[in-house]
C-alpha positions as CSV (number, residue, x, y, z in Angstrom):
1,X,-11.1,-1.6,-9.5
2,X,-13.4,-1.9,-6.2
3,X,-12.9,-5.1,-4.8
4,X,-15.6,-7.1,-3.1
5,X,-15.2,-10.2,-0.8
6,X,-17.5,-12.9,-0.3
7,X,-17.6,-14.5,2.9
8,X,-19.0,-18.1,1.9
9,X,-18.3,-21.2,3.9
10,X,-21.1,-23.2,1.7
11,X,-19.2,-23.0,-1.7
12,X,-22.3,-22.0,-2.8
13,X,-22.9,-18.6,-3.7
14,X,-20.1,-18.1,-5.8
15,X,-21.5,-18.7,-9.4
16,X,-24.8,-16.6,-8.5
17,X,-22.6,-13.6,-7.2
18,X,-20.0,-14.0,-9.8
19,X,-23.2,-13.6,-12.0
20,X,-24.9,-10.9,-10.2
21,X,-21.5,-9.0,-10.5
22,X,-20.2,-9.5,-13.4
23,X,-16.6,-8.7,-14.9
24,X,-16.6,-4.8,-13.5
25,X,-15.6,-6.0,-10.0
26,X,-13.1,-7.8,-8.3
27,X,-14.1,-10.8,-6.1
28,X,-12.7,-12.6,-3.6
29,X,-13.8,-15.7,-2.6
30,X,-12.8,-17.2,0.9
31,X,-14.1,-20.0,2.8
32,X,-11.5,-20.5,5.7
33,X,-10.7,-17.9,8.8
34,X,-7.1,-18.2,7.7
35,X,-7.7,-17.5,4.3
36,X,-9.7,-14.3,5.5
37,X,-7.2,-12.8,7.9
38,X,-4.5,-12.6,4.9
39,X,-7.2,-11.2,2.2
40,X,-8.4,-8.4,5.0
41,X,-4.3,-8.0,5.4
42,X,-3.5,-7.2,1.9
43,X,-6.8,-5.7,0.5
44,X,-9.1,-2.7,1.1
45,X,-12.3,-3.9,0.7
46,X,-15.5,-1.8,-0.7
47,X,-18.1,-4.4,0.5
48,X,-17.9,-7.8,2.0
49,X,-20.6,-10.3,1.1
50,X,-21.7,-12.6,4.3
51,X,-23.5,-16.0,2.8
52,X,-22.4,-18.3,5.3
53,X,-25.6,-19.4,6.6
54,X,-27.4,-19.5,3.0
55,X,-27.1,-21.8,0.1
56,X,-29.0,-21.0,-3.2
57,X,-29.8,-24.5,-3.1
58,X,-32.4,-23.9,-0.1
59,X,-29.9,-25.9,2.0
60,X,-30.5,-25.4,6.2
61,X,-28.8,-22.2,7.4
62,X,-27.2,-21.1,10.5
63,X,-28.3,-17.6,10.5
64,X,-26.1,-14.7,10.5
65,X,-22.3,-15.2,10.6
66,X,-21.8,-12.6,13.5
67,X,-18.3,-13.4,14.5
68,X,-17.1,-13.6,10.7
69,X,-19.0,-9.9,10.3
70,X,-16.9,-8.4,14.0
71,X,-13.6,-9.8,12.4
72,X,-14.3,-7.6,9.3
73,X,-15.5,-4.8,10.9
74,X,-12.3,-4.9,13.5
75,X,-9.5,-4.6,10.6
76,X,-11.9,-2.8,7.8
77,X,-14.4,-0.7,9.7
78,X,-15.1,1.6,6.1
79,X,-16.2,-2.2,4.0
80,X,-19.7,-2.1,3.8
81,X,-21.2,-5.6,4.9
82,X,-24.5,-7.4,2.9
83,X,-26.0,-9.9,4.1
84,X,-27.8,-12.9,2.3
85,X,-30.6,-14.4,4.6
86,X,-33.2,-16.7,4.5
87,X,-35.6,-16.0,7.2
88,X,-36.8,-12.7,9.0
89,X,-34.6,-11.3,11.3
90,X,-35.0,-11.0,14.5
91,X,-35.0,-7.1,16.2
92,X,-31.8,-7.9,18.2
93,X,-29.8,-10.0,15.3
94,X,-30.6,-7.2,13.0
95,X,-29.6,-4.6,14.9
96,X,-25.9,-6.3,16.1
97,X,-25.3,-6.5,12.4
98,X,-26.0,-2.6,11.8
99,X,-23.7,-2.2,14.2
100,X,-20.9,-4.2,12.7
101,X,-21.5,-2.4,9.4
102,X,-24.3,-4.1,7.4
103,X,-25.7,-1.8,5.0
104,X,-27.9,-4.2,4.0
105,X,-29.8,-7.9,3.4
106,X,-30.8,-9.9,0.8
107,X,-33.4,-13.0,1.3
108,X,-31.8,-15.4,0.0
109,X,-34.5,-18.1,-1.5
110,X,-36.3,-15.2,-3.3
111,X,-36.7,-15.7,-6.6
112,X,-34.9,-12.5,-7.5
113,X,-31.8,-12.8,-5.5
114,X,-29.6,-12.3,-8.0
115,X,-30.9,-9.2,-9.3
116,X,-30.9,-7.9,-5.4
117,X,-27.4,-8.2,-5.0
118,X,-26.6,-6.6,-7.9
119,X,-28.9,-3.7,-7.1
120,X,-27.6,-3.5,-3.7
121,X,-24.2,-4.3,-4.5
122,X,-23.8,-1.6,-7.2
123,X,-25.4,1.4,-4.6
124,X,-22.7,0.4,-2.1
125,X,-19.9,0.6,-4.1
126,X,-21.3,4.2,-6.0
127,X,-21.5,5.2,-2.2
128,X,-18.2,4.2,-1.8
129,X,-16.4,5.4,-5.4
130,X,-18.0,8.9,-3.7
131,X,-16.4,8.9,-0.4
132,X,-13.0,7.5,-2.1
133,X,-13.5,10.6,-4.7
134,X,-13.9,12.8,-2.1
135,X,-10.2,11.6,-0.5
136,X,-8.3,11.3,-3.4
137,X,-7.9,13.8,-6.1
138,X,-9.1,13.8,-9.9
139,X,-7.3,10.5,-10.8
140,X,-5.5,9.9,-7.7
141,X,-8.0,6.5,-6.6
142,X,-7.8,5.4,-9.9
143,X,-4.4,5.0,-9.8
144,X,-4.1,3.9,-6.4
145,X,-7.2,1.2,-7.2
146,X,-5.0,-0.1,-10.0
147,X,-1.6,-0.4,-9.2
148,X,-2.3,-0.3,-5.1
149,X,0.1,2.9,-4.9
150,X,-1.0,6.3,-3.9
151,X,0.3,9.1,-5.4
152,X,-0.1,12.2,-7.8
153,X,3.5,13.7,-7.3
154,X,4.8,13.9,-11.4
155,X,7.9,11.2,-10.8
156,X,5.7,8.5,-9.4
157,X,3.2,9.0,-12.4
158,X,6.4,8.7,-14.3
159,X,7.8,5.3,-12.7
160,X,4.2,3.8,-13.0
161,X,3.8,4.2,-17.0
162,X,7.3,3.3,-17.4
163,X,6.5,0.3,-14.9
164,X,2.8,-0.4,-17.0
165,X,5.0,-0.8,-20.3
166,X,7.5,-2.9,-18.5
167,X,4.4,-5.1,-17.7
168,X,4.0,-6.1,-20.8
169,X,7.1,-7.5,-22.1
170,X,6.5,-10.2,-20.3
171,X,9.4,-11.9,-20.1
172,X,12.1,-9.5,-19.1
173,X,13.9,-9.3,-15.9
174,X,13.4,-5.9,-14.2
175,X,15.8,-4.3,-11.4
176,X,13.6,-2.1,-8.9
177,X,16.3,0.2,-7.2
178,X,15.3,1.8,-3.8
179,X,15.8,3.2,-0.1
180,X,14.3,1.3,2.9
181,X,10.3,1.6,2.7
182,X,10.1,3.1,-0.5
183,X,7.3,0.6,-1.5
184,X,9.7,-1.8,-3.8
185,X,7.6,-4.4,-2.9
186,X,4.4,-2.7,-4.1
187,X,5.4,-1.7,-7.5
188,X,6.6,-5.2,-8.2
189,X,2.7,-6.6,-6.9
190,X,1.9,-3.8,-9.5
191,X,3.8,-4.9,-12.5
192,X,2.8,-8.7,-11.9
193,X,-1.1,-7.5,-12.0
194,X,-0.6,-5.1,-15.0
195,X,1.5,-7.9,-17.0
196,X,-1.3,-9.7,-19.1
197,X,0.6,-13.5,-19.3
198,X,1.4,-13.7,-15.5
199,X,-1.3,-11.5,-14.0
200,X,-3.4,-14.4,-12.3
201,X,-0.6,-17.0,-11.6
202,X,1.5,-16.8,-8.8
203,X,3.3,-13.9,-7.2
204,X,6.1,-15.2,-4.9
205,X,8.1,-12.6,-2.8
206,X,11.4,-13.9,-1.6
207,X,13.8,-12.1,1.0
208,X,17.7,-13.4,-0.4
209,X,19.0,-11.8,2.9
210,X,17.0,-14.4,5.5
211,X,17.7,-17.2,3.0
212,X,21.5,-18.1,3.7
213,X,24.0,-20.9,4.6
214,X,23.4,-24.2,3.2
215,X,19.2,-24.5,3.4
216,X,19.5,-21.2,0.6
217,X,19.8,-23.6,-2.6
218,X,17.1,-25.8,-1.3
219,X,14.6,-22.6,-0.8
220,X,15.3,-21.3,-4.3
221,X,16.2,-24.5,-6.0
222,X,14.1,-27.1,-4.1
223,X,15.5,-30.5,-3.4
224,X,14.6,-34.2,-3.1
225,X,13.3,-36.0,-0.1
226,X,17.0,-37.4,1.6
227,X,19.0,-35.0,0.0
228,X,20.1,-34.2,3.3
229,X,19.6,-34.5,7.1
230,X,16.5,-33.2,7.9
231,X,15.0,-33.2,4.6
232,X,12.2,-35.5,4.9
233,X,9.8,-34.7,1.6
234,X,10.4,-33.1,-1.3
235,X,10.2,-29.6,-1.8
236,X,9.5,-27.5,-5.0
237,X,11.9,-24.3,-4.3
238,X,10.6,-20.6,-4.9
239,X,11.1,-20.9,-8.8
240,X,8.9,-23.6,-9.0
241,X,6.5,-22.6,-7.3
242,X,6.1,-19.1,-8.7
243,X,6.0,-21.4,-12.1
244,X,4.0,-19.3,-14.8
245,X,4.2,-16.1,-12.7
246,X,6.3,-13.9,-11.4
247,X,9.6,-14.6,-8.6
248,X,10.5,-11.1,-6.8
249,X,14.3,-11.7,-5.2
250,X,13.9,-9.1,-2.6
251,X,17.6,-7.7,-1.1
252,X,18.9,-10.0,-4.1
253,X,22.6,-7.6,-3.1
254,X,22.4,-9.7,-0.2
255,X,22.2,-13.0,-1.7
256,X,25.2,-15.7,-1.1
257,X,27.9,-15.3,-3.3
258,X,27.9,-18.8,-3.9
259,X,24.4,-19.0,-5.3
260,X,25.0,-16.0,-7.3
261,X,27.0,-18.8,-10.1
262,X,23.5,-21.1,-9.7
263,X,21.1,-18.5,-9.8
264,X,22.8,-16.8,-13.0
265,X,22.8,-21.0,-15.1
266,X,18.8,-20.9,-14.0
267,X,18.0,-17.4,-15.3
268,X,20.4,-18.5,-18.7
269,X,18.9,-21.8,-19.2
270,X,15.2,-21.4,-18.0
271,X,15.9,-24.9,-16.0
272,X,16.5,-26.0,-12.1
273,X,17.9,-28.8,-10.7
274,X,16.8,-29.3,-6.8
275,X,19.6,-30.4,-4.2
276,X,19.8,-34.6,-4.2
277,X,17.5,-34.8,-7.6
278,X,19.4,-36.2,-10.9
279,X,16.6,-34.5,-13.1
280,X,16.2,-30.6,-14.3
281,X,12.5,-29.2,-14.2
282,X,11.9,-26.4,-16.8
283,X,10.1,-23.3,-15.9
284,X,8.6,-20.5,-16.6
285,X,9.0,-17.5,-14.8
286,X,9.6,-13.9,-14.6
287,X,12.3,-12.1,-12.1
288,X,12.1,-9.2,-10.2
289,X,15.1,-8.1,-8.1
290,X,15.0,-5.3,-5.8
291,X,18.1,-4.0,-3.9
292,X,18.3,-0.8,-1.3
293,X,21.9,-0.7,-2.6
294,X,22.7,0.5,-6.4
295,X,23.9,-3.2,-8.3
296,X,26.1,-1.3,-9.6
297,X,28.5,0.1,-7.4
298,X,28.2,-3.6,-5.8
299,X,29.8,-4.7,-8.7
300,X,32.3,-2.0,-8.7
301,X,32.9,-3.2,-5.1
302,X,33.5,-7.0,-6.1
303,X,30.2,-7.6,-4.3
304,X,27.9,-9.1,-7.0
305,X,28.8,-10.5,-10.4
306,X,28.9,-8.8,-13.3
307,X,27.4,-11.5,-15.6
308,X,25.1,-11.8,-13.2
309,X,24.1,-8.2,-12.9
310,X,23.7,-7.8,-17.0
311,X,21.2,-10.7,-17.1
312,X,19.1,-9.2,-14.1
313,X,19.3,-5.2,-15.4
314,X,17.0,-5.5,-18.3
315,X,14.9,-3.1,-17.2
316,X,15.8,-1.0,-14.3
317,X,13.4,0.9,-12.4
318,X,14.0,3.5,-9.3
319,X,11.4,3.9,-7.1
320,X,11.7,7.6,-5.4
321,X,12.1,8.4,-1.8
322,X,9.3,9.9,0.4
323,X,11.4,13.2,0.5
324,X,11.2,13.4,-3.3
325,X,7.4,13.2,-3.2
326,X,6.0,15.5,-0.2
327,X,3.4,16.1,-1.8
328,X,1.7,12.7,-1.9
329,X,1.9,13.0,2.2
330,X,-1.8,13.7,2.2
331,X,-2.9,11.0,-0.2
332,X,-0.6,8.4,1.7
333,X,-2.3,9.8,5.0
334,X,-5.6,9.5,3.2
335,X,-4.8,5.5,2.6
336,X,-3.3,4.4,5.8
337,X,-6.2,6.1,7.8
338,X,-8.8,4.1,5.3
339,X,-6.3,0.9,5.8
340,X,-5.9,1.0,9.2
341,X,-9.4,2.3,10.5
342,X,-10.1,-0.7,12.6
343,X,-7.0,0.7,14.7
344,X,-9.6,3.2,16.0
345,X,-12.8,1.9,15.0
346,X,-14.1,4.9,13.4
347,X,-14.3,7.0,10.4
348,X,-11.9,9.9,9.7
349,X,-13.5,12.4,8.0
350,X,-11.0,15.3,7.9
351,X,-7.6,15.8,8.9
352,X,-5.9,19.5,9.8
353,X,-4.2,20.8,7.1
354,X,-1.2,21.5,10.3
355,X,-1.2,17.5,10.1
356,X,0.3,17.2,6.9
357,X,2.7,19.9,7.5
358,X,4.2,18.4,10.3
359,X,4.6,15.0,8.8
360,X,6.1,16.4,5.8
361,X,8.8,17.9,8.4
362,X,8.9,14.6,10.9
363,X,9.5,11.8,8.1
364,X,10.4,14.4,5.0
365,X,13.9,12.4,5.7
366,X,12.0,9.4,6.3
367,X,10.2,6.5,4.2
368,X,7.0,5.6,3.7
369,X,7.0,2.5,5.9
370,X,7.5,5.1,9.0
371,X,4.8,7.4,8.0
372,X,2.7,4.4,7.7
373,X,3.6,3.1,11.3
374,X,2.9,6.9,12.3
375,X,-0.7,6.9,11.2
376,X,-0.9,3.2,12.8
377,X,0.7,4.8,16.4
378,X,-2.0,7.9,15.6
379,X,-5.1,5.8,15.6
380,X,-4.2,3.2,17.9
381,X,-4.4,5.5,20.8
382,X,-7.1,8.0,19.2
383,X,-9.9,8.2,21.7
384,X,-12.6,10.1,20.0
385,X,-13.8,12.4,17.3
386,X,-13.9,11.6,13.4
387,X,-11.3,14.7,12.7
388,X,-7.6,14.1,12.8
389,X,-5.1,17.2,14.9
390,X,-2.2,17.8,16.4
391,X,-3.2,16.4,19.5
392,X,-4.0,13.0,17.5
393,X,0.3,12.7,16.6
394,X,2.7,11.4,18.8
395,X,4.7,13.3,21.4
396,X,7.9,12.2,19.2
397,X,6.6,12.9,15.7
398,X,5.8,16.8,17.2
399,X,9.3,16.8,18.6
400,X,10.3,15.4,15.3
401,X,8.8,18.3,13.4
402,X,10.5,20.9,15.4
403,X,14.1,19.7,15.0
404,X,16.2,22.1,13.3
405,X,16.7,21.5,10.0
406,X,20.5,21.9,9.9
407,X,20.3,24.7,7.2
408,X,20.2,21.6,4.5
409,X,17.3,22.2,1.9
410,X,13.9,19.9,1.8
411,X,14.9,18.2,-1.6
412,X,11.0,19.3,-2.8
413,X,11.7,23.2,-2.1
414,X,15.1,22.5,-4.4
415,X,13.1,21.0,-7.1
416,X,10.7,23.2,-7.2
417,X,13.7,25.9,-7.3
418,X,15.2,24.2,-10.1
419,X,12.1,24.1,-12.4
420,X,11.2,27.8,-11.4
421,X,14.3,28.9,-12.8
422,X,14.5,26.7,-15.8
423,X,10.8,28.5,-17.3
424,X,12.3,31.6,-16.8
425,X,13.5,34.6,-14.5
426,X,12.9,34.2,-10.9
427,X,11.9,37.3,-9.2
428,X,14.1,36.6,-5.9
429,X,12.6,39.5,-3.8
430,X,8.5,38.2,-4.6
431,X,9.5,34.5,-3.9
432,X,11.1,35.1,-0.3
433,X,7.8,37.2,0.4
434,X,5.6,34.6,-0.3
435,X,8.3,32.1,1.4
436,X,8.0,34.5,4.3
437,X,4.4,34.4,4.7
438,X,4.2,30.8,4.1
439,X,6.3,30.2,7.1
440,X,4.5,32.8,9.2
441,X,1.0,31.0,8.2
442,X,2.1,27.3,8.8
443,X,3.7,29.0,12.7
444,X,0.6,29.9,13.5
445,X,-1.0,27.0,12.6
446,X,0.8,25.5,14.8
447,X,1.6,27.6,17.5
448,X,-1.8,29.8,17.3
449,X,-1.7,34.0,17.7
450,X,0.4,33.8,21.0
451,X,3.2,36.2,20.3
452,X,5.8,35.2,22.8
453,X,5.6,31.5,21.6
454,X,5.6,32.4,18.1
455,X,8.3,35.1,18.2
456,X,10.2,32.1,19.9
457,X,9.6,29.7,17.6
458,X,10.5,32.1,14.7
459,X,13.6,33.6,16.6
460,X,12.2,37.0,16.4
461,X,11.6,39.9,18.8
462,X,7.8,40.4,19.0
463,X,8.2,43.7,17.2
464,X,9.3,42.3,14.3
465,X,7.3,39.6,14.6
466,X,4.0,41.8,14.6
467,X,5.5,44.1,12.1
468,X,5.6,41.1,9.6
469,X,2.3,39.7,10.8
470,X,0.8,43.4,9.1
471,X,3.1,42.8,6.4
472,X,0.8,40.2,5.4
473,X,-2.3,41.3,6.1
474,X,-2.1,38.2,8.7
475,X,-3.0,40.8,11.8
476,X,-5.1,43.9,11.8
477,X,-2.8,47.4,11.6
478,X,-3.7,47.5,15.4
């Protein structure tokens, strides 16, 4: 679902936009510059509406809110900015806000407001739903719009319906199993907007390796003003305050072994009891654990409790790594370069195909966190031009690329071995010819028609090198 934000320090506009809108698009409303910076952090948006200096009520405006329009434009240069005014604009105004991304204005005491934003509203985002169509394959933004992930690699797809039907039993605790940067965190955010009793109440994301030591019952558990030194209010705990939602316990293998007993008599009993407080507070409130380390063998190891570890492993999910899903390299690219476009203030309309390739080979061990600080790194120091090359990457990620491999198989080229075989013969001799000429394709690519530094690359003489290069029709027989 496109997701609009309106930009209204007047509390004003909300009811007449929420009209104009209707129940087809997500709104945020934010009225504070804090509140903005963390909605512009965790969401792309498709437009943003500006109606700080107009109030439906006819109240006295302040014009046009500039410096609120530069901070959008700075972190989300593709959001489309509409303006709601209530005088004519002068030449210079108008044309500083074209700048910063306004597609449009809207007088705001006209007796058809309302009906103009919905106009213009509905044109920006069809403009938009095209360019995202033309990013993202056949189904790919859908999937990305609802659950935030993108991907159209088959075991992904997978995880996501098995993670849409975990959604819905409400109630249960789910393990999400992972490496480093897999995006644990995401597909939790995901099940807590797909599950139709939480999906609205809060979303608490807690890291059980930073919460340690003695202060670690007090941050799940809350406590009672006194309790102990330096405990001069009250404070709710996580599980309170994630009351109706959902409570992700992020590294939960890393949590205390002595609050493993505690945590265990809360998830049994559905109660908590804060440090210094005589009284147990019910709640109501569905666990997510994630761990980078199988529970498992952490049991096995004496680690993590067993008791504990059968209430938690309801439902268990794995979320794959990066080198199980190569093929979403592009979308993920795609994403980040729409995320992070204020990096470079521009547009990216196309990226060499040689891009991917190399990425696949520079983070194909990697996670999706580094590919994701690679495309950050890319546009950061991007000086021109809306196409992204080679030149774009960093000196490391190239270097990176051309490491050897170690003779160790990509784990994609292995599936894809796997599932050749199992629908049928393989012929052995036609596969390593197109293998052959996929390499020789990707080289030059790369390297360009220069046979020295090719045949080098490829650890060939030349004279094998051109004789494969007519091979494959890649060279004239000249």
């Amino acid at each position: 679902m496109a997701r609009v934000l309106l930009v209204d320090h007047t509390a004003s506009w909300k009811t007449p936009v929420l009209k104009a809108l209707g129940s087809g698009v997500a709104v945020d409303d934010v009225g504070s510059v804090g509140q903005l910076t963390e909605l512009l952090a965790n969401h792309t948006y498709a437009v943003a509406i500006l109606a700080s200096g107009a109030s439906p009520e006819g109240k006295e405006t302040t014009g046009l809110d500039l410096e609120t329009a530069r901070s959008i434009h700075r972190v989300q240069v593709c959001c489309r900015l509409l303006f709601l005014v209530d005088r004519d604009l002068d030449l210079e105004t108008s044309c500083q806000a074209v700048r910063l991304g306004a597609a449009g204005f809207v007088e705001a005491g006209g007796p058809d407001a309302v009906e103009e934003i919905h106009r213009k509203v509905i044109d920006l985002l069809s403009h938009w739903q095209r360019e995202r169509d033309q990013s993202f394959p056949s189904g790919a933004a859908e999937v990305l719009d609802q659950t935030g992930i993108a991907t159209q690699s088959e075991n992904m797809l997978r995880l996501l319906a098995q993670a849409r039907k975990a959604a819905n039993v409400c109630d249960a605790p789910i393990v999400i199993e992972g490496e480093s940067g897999t995006g644990k965190q995401l597909l939790a955010e995901a099940i807590h907007r797909m599950d139709p009793k939480r999906s609205g109440r809060p979303f608490v994301s807690v890291n059980c390796a930073a919460i340690t030591g003695t202060l670690a019952e007090s941050a799940l558990f809350g406590h009672r003003k006194g309790a102990f030194t330096g405990a001069t209010e009250d404070r709710k705990g996580y599980f309170r305050t994630a009351d109706g939602g959902t409570l992700m316990l992020d590294e939960i293998s890393e949590l205390d072994p002595a609050l493993q007993p505690k945590l265990l008599r809360v998830l049994q009993e559905g109660r908590v009891l804060p440090v210094g407080d005589d009284r147990e507070y019910p709640i109501d409130v569905r666990v997510i654990t994630a761990s980078n380390k199988p529970l498992a063998e952490q049991v096995v190891a004496g680690r993590f409790r067993l008791d504990l570890y059968q209430r938690l492993n309801v439902i268990r999910l794995r979320v794959p790594a990066l080198r199980e899903r190569l093929q979403d390299i592009p979308l993920l690219v795609a994403h980040f370069l729409e995320k992070y476009a204020g990096y470079y203030g521009g547009r990216i309309e196309a990226v060499d195909p040689a891009v991917y390739r190399v990425l696949q080979r520079a983070v194909g061990e990697g996670n999706v966190r580094e590919l994701e600080n690679i495309v950050r790194q890319t546009l950061a120091f991007k000086t021109s031009g809306s196409s992204l090359t080679l030149a774009d990457l960093p000196e490391q990620v190239l270097e990176q690329a051309e490491q050897p491999t170690g003779g160790h198989m990509p784990a994609d080229l292995a599936s894809y071995i796997a599932a050749m075989l199992e629908k049928g013969p393989l012929d052995l001799d036609q596969f390593l010819t197109d293998c052959e000429q996929q390499v020789l394709e990707t080289a030059i690519s790369r390297f360009g028609l220069k046979g020295m530094r090719l045949a080098s690359h490829l650890h060939l003489n030349r004279r094998t090198l051109y004789h494969k290069l007519r091979r494959h029709q890649l060279i004239g027989p000249s």
